[in-house]
N, C-alpha and C positions, 0 to 999 in steps of 0.2 A: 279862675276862668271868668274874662267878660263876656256876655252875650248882648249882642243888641235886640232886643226882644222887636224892634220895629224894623230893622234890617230882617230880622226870620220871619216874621209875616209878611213882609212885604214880597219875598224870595218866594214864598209858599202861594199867596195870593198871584204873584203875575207867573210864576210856572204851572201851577194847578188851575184854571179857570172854572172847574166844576164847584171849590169851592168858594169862590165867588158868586158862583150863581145861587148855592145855596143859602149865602149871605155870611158866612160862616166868622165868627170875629175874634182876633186874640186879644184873651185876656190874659195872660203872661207866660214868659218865656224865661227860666231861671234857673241857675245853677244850685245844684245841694250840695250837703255838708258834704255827703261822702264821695265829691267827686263825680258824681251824675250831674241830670238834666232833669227839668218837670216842664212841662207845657201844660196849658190851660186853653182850652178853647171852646167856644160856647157858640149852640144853633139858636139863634133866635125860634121865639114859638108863632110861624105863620101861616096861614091856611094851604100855602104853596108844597110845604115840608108835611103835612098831614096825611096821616092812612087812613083807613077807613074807621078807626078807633078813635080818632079824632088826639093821637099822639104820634110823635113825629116817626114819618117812615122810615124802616130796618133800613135803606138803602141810606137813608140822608143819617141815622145814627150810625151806620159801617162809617159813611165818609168824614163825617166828624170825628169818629175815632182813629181814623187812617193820618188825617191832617192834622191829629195832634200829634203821632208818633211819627210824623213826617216833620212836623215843628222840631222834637227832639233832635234828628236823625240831624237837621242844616244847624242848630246851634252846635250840639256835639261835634262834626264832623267837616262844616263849611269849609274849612281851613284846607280841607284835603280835595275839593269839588277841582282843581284843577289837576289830581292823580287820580281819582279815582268818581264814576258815578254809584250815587246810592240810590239801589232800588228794592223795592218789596218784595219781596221772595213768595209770602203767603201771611194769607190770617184768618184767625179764629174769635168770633163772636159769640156772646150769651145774652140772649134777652131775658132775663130776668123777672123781669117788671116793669110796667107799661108806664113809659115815661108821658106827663101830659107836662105843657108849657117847656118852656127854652130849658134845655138841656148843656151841662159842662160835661168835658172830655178835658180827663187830667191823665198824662203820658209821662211816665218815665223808662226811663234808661234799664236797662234788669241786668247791665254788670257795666265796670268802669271803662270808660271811652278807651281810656290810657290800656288796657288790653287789648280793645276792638284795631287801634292805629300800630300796637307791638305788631298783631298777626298779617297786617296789610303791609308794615315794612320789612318781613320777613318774607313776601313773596305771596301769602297765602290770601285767600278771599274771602275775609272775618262774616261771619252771619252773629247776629246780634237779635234778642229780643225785642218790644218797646210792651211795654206791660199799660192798659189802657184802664182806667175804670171811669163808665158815664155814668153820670147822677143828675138829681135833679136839682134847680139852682136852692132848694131847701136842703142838701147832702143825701137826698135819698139817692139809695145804688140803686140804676136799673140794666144797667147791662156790663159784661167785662169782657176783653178783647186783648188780642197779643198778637201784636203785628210783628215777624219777623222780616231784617232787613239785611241785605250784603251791601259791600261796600266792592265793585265789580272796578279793578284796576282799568285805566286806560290804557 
């Protein structure tokens, strides 16, 4: 599998404007061995994105973690944006640990695309994981998140 890692940001950036605003920037979009997807994507640490703890807000850490399982979702899936739209069905957040300075959101895939695209050419409307963990740009975990996604035929 090729991906253009700057064709999916850019897809993600001018369809999503919220994160734009948030500043939000990829740092890579890349296939694995086994067939999956990982995205990387990182909030800058700016007084704008700040709680009252003086580390970046649950809302602006959900949405970093959404756009990276949203990264996955257009590398994985793009191919198919003219049969079908992918959208977020639901998700689940943990704060863990109180993230201070710029924060990464690394996204993968939590089973093989090549399953997700069997169930959508059999008629059916595939729901898919994206498994999220954000840390801090030192590797510390402070939050995990599982965005689940369909792939809604047209």
């Amino acid at each position: 599998m090729t991906i253009d890692s700057r064709q999916v940001a850019a897809g993600i950036l001018q369809s999503v404007p919220f994160a734009r605003t948030l500043g939000i920037e990829f740092v890579e979009v890349a296939p694995e061995a086994d067939g999956g997807v990982r995205a990387v994507v990182r909030l800058p640490d700016t007084p704008a994105t700040h709680n009252h703890v003086g580390g970046p807000h649950a809302g602006a850490m959900f949405t970093l973690g959404e756009t990276a399982s949203g990264a996955v979702v257009l590398a994985a899936f793009g191919q198919l944006l003219d049969r079908a739209v992918p959208l977020a069905v639901r998700a689940e957040i943990a704060y863990r640990k109180l993230a201070l300075g710029s924060v990464l959101a690394t996204a993968r895939l939590g089973r093989p695309a090549s399953e997700v695209v069997a169930e959508l050419e059999v008629g059916q409307r595939p729901e898919f994981d994206i498994e999220v963990e954000i840390a801090t740009e030192d590797g510390t975990p402070t939050s995990t998140m599982t965005v689940i996604w369909t792939l809604r035929p047209n």
